[in-house]
C-alpha positions in Angstrom: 25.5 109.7 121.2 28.7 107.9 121.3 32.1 109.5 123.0 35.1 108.0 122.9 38.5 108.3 125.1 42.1 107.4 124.3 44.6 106.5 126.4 47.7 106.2 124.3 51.2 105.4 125.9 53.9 106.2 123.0 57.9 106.0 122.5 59.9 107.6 120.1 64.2 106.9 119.2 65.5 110.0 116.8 68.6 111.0 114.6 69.4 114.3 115.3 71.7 115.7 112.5 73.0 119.4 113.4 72.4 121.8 109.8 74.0 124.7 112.1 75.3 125.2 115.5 71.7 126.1 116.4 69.3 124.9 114.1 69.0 121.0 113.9 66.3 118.2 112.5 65.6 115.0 113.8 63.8 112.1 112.4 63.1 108.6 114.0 60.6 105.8 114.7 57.5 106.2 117.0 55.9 103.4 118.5 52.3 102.8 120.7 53.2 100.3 123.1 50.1 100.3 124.9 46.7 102.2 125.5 43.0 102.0 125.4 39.8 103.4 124.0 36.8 103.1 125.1 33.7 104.0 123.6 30.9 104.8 126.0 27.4 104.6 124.0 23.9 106.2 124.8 21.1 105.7 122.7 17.2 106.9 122.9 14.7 105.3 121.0 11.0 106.1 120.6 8.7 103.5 120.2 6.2 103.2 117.6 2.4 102.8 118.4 3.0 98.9 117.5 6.0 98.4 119.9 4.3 100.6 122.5 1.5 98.3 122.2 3.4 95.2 122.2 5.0 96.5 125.6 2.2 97.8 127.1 2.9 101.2 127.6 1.2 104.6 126.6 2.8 106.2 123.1 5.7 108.5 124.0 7.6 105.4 125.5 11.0 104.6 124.8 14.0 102.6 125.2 17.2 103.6 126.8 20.8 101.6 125.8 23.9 102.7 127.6 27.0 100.5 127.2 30.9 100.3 126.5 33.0 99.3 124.4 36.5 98.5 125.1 38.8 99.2 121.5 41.9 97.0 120.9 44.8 97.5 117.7 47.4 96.2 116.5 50.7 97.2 117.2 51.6 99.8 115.1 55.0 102.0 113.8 55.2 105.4 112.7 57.4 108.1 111.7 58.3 111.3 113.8 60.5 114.5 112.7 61.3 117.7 113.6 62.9 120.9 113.2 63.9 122.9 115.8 66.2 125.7 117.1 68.8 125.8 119.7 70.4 128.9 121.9 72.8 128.2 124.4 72.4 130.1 127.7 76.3 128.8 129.1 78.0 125.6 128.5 75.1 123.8 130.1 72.2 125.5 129.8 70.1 125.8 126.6 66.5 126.7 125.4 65.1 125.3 122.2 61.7 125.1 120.6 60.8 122.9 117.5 58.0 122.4 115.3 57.4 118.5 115.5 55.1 115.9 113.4 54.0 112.2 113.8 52.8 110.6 111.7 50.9 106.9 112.9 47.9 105.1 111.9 46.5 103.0 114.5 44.0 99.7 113.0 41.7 97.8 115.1 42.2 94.1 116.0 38.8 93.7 118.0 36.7 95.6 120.6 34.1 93.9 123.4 31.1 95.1 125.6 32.2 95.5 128.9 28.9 96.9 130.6 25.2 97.2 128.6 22.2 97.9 130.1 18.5 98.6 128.0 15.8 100.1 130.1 12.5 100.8 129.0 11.1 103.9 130.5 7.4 105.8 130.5 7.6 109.7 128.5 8.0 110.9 132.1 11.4 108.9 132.5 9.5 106.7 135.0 11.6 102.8 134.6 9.0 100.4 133.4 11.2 97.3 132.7 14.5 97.5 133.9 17.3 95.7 132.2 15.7 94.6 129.7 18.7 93.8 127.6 22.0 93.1 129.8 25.8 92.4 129.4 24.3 88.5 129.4 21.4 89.4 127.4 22.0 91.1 124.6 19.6 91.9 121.8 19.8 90.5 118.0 22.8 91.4 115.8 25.0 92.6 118.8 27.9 90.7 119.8 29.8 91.0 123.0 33.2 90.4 121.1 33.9 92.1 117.1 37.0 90.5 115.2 38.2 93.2 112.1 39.8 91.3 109.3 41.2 93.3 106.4 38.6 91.3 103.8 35.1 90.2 104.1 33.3 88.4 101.6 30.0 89.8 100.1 28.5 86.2 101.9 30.0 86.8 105.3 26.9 85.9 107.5 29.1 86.1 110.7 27.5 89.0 112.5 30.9 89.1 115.2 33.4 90.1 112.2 33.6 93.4 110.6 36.4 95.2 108.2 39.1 96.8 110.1 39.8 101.0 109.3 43.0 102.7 110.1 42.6 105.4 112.1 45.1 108.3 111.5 46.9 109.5 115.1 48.8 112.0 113.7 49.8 115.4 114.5 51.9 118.6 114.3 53.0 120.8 117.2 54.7 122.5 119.0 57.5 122.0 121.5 60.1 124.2 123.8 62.0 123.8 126.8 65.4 124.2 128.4 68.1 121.4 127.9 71.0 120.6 130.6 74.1 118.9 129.5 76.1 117.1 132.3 79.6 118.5 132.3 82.0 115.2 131.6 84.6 114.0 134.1 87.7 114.0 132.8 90.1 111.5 134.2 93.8 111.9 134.8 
């Protein structure tokens, strides 16, 4: 089972350009300037009767792997545009509601373990070796730090680097709200 969370931290400049006195668009740039994900991995596997054997435990035994995964990217640029409706209330006051997309792609730059722990465990749950693979342990062909490059060659044998994948963070919705506009001081 693997679960992931996102903590994304975005900012967006616009154009507005007014088609009426109420309906308007906007289009702009939209940036991620910072965030996380973290992928939190748990993973159950029964042994055969030859590892069960080779551990010294009854058939039915199995091994238990729970560890994160800390996600980095690159910093990446998007677009974002709207179109939305505007009804003035008074001179200051004024509701609106838009339909909104972005559109971003984030790609990962690398990802590393932050916590892993393998416990081997009886087919009543009971712990029978405890940590068996750690944070400072870890087994064959997992690496505590991934580099993704854009190419790879067919006789890459380095196990820490893997191809990179956009990922698309982009979305439509909804927004509405009321707008204020600060009355201007006029100076004499």
């Amino acid at each position: 089972m693997r679960l992931q969370e996102h903590v994304l931290l975005e900012l967006s400049a616009s154009v507005v350009y007014k088609f009426t006195n109420n309906i308007y668009g906007r289009f702009g740039a939209l940036l991620k300037l910072g965030g996380k994900t973290e992928g939190v991995i748990y993973q159950k596997s029964v042994f055969s009767e030859a590892e069960a054997e080779a551990f010294g435990v009854p058939e039915g035994s199995y091994s238990e792997t729970n560890y994160k995964e800390d996600f980095h990217g690159h910093f990446p640029l998007g677009f974002v545009g709207a179109l939305g409706y505007k009804y003035d209330l008074d001179s200051n006051f004024s509701l609106f509601a838009e339909v909104e997309y972005y559109g971003i792609s984030l790609k990962r730059k690398d990802s590393e373990i932050a916590e892993f722990n393998t416990d081997v465990k009886l087919p009543d749950g009971t712990v029978a070796v405890s940590g068996l693979y750690t944070i400072d342990n870890l087994p064959e062909g997992i690496n505590k730090k991934t580099t993704y490059v854009d190419e790879l060659s067919n006789t890459n044998t380095d196990t820490s680097k893997e191809l990179s994948q956009k990922v698309p963070y982009s979305s439509f919705g909804i927004n509405f709200g009321i707008t204020y506009k600060f009355a201007r001081v006029i100076k004499e």
